[in-house]
C-alpha positions as CSV (number, residue, x, y, z in Angstrom):
1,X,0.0,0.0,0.0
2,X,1.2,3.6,-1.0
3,X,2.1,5.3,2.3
4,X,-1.1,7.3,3.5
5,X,0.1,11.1,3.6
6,X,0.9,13.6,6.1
7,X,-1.5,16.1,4.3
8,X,-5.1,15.4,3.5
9,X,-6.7,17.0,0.0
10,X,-9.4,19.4,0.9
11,X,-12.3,17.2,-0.4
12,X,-11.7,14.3,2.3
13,X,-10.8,17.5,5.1
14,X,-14.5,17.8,3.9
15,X,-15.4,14.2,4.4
16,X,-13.8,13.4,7.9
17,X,-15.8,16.4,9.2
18,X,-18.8,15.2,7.9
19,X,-18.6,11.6,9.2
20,X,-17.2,13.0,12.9
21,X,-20.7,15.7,12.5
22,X,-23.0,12.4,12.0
23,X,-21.2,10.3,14.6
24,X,-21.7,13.1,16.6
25,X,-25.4,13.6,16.2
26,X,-26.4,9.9,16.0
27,X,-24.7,9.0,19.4
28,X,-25.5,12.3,20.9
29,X,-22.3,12.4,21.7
30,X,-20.1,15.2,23.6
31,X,-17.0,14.9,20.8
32,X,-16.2,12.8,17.7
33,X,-12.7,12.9,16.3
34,X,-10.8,11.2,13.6
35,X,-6.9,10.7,14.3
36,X,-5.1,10.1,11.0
37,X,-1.8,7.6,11.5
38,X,1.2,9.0,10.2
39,X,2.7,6.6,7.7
40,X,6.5,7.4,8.8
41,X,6.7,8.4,12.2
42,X,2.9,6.3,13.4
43,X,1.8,9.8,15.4
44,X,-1.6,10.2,15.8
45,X,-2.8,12.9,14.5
46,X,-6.1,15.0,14.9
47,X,-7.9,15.4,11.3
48,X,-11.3,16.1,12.1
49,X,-13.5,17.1,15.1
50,X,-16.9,17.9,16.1
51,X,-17.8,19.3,19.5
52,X,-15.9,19.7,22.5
53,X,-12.6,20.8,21.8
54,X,-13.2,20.6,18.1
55,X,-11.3,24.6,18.2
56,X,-7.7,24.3,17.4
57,X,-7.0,20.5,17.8
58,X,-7.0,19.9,13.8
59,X,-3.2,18.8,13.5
60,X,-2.3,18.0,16.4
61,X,0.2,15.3,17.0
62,X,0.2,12.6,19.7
63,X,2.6,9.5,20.2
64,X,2.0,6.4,18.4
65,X,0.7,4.1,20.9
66,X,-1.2,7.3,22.7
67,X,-4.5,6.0,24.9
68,X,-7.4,4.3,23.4
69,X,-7.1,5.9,19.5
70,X,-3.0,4.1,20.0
71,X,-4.3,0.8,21.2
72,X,-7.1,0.5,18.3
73,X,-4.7,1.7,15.6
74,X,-2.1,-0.5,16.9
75,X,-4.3,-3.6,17.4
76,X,-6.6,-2.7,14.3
77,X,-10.4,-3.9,16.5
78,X,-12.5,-1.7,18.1
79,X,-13.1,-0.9,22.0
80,X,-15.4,0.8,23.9
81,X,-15.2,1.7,27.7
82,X,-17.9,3.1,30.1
83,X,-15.6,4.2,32.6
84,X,-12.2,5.5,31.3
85,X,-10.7,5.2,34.5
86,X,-11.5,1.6,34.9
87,X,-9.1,1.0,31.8
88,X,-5.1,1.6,32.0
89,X,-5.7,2.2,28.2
90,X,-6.8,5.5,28.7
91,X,-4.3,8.5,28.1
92,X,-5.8,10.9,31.1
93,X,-3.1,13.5,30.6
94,X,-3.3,13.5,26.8
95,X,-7.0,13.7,27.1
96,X,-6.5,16.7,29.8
97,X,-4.1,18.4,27.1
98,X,-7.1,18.6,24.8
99,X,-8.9,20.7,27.0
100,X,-12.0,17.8,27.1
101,X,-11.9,14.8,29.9
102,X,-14.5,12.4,28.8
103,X,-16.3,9.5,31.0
104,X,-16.5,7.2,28.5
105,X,-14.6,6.5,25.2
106,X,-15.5,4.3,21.7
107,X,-13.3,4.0,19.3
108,X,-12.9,2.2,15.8
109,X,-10.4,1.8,13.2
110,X,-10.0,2.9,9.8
111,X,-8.9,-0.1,7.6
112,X,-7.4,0.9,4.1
113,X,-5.9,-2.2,2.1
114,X,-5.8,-4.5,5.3
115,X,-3.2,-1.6,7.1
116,X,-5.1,0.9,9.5
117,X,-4.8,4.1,8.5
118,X,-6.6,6.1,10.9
119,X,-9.1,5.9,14.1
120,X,-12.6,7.3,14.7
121,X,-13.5,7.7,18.2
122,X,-16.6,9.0,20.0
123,X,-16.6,10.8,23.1
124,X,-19.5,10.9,26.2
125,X,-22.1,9.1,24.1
126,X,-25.8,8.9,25.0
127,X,-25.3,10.6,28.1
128,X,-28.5,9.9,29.7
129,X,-29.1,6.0,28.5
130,X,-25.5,4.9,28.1
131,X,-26.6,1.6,29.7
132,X,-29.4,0.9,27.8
133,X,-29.9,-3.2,27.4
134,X,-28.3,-4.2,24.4
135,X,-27.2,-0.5,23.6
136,X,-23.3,-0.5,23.6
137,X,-23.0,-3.5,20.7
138,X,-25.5,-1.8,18.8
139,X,-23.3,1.2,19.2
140,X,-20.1,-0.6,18.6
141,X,-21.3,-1.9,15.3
142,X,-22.6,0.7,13.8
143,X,-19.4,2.8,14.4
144,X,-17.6,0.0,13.0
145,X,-19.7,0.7,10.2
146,X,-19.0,4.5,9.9
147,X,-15.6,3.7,10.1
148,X,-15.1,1.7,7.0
149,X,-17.5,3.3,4.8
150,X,-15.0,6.5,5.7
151,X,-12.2,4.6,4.8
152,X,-13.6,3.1,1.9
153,X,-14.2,7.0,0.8
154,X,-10.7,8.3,1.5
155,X,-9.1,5.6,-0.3
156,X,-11.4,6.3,-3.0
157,X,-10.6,9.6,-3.1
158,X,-6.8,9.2,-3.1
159,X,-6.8,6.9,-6.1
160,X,-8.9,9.2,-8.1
161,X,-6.7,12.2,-7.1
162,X,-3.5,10.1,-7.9
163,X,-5.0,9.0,-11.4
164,X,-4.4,10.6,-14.6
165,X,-7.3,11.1,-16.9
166,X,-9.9,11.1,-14.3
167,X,-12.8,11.2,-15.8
168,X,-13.2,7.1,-16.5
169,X,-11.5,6.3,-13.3
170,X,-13.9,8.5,-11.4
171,X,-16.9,6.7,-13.1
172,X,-15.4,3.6,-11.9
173,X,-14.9,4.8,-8.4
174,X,-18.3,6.3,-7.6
175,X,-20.0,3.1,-9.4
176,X,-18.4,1.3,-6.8
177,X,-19.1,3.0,-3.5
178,X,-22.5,3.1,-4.9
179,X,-22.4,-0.8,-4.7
180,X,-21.9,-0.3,-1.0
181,X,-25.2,2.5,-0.9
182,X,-27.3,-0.4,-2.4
183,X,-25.5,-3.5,0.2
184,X,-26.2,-0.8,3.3
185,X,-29.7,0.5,2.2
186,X,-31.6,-0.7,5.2
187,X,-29.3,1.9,7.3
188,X,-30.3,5.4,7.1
189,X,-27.5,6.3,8.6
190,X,-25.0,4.8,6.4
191,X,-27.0,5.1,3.1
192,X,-26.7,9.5,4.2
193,X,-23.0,9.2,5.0
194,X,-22.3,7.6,1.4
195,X,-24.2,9.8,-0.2
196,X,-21.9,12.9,1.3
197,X,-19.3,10.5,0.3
198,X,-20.9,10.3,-3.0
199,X,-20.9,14.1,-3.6
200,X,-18.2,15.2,-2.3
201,X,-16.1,12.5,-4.5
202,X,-18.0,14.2,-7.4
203,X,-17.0,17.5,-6.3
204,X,-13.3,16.6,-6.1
205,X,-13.4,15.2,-9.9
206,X,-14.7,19.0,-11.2
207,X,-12.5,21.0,-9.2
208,X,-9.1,19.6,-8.7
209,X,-9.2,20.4,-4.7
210,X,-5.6,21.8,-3.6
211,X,-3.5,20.0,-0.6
212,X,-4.6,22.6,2.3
């Protein structure tokens, strides 16, 4: 696999924030973040946030193996905690940093050709029915499922914006994510984050979008 890199195109700036704004509203979360991994040095590095502390953390750099986002890109599954001080996998000082110190923590991994390429996590989720019965696998799964379809997109994306000639390649590309609309229709949710997916890989095709 071609080494992800350290700066992200405008267009999937554009995606990351829309995935971490409807991971946000459909946990009810406090925070959702996406850490990018850094292909040569493994930091962890902040590429998208909505809600607390979302002002002024967008490139910032933590130390591979850093809290909960380190263990899931490390070990490539996904974890979720309920008490982040029950867990020694919690980074309380690199949370603090951030100006946010959440309760609880979930966290999935970004999979691009089999290497993980970056984590989603969600912060303070369902605050006031966290232990619903049979809530947190529900939750777990269906983050899983944000988290692919957003790595799907971004590795869309990049081989577009790496190909020459565009135009054919991007008609290939959007035909298939839209394979993966049809296999997730009975999901709302993920049938509305492919569709920004969709759009913005559309977007990118007529405008060229600029490393930022």
């Amino acid at each position: 696999m071609k080494p992800w890199p350290h700066d992200l195109m405008a267009t999937e700036r554009q995606l990351l924030q829309s995935v971490v704004a409807v991971a946000r509203y459909i946990y009810g979360a406090a925070a959702s973040s996406v850490f990018m991994v850094s292909p040569d040095t493994g930091e962890l590095i902040f590429a998208a946030v909505a809600g607390e502390g979302e002002q002024g953390l967008v490139g910032r750099r933590f130390e591979p193996g850093t809290g909960i986002a380190g263990w899931v890109a490390a070990s490539g599954q996904p974890l979720i905690t309920d008490d982040v001080g029950a867990t020694d996998r919690f980074a309380r000082d690199a949370a603090a940093s951030t100006g946010y110190v959440p309760a609880s923590i979930m966290a999935a991994p970004l999979i691009a050709d089999g290497e993980c390429i970056g984590v989603i996590e969600v912060l303070d989720r369902h605050a006031h029915d966290a232990h619903a019965p049979g809530r947190e696998l529900d939750d777990i799964e269906l983050l899983g499922l944000l988290a692919t379809q957003a790595a799907l997109s971004l590795a869309l994306l990049r081989r577009s914006e790496q190909a020459a000639g565009a135009g054919p390649r991007m008609g290939e590309l959007v035909a298939r994510l839209s394979e993966h609309v049809v296999k997730d229709a009975s999901d709302p949710v993920a049938v509305s984050l492919l569709s920004i997916s969709l759009a913005l890989l559309d977007r990118g095709a007529h405008t060229g979008s600029k490393v930022v």
